[in-house]
C-alpha positions as CSV (number, residue, x, y, z in Angstrom):
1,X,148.9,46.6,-7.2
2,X,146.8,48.5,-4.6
3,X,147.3,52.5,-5.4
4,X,148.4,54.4,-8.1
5,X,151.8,54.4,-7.1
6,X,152.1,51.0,-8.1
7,X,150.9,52.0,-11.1
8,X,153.2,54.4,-11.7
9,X,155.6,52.0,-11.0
10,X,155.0,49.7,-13.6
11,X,154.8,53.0,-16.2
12,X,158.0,53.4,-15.0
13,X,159.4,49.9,-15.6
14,X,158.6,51.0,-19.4
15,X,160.6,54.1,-19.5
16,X,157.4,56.4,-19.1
17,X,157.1,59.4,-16.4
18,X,154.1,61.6,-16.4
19,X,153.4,64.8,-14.7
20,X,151.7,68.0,-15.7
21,X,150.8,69.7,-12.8
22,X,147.6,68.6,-13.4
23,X,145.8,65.2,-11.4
24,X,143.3,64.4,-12.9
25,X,145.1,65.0,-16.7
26,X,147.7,62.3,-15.0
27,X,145.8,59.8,-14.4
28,X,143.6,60.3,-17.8
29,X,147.2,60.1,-19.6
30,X,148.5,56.7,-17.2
31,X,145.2,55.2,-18.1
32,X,145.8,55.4,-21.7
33,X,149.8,54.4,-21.7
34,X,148.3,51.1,-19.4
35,X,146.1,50.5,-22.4
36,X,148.9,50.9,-25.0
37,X,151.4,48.6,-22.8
38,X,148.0,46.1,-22.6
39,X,147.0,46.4,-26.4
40,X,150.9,46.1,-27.6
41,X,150.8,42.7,-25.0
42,X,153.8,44.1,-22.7
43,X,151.5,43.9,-19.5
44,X,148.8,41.0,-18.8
45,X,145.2,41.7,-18.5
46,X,145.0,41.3,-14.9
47,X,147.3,44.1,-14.4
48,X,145.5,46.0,-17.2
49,X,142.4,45.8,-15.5
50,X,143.3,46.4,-11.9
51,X,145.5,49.5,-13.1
52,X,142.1,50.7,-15.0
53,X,140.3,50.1,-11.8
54,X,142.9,51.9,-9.9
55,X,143.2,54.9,-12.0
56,X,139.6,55.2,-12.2
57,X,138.4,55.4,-8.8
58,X,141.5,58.0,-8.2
59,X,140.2,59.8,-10.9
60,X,136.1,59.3,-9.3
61,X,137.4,60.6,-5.8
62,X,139.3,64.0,-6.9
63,X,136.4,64.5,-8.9
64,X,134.2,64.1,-6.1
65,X,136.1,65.6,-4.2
66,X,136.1,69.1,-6.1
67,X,132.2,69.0,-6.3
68,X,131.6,69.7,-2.9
């Protein structure tokens, strides 16, 4: 898992699709369906964590991003 396409990816193995329009509401909503498919035990917590790691830094850079 290197992007969050990948992540994305394994959302989608799970039967869930998000987009609103809105990035940084994406990712914030990915981050906490990777949490619910880690705390109900249908991901490991390798993958949990890199997703988190992922998502985060995504969610770091548009922020960034926007503040200059």
């Amino acid at each position: 898992m290197k992007n969050v396409y990948d992540v994305q990816q394994i959302l989608k193995k799970f039967g869930t699709f998000i987009y609103s329009g809105d990035r940084i509401g994406d990712l914030e909503l990915m981050e906490m369906e990777i949490g619910d498919l880690y705390k109900m035990q249908f991901i490991e917590k390798d993958h949990y964590l890199q997703a988190k790691l992922i998502l985060r830094k995504e969610k770091n850079r548009l922020l960034t991003k926007g503040a200059r």
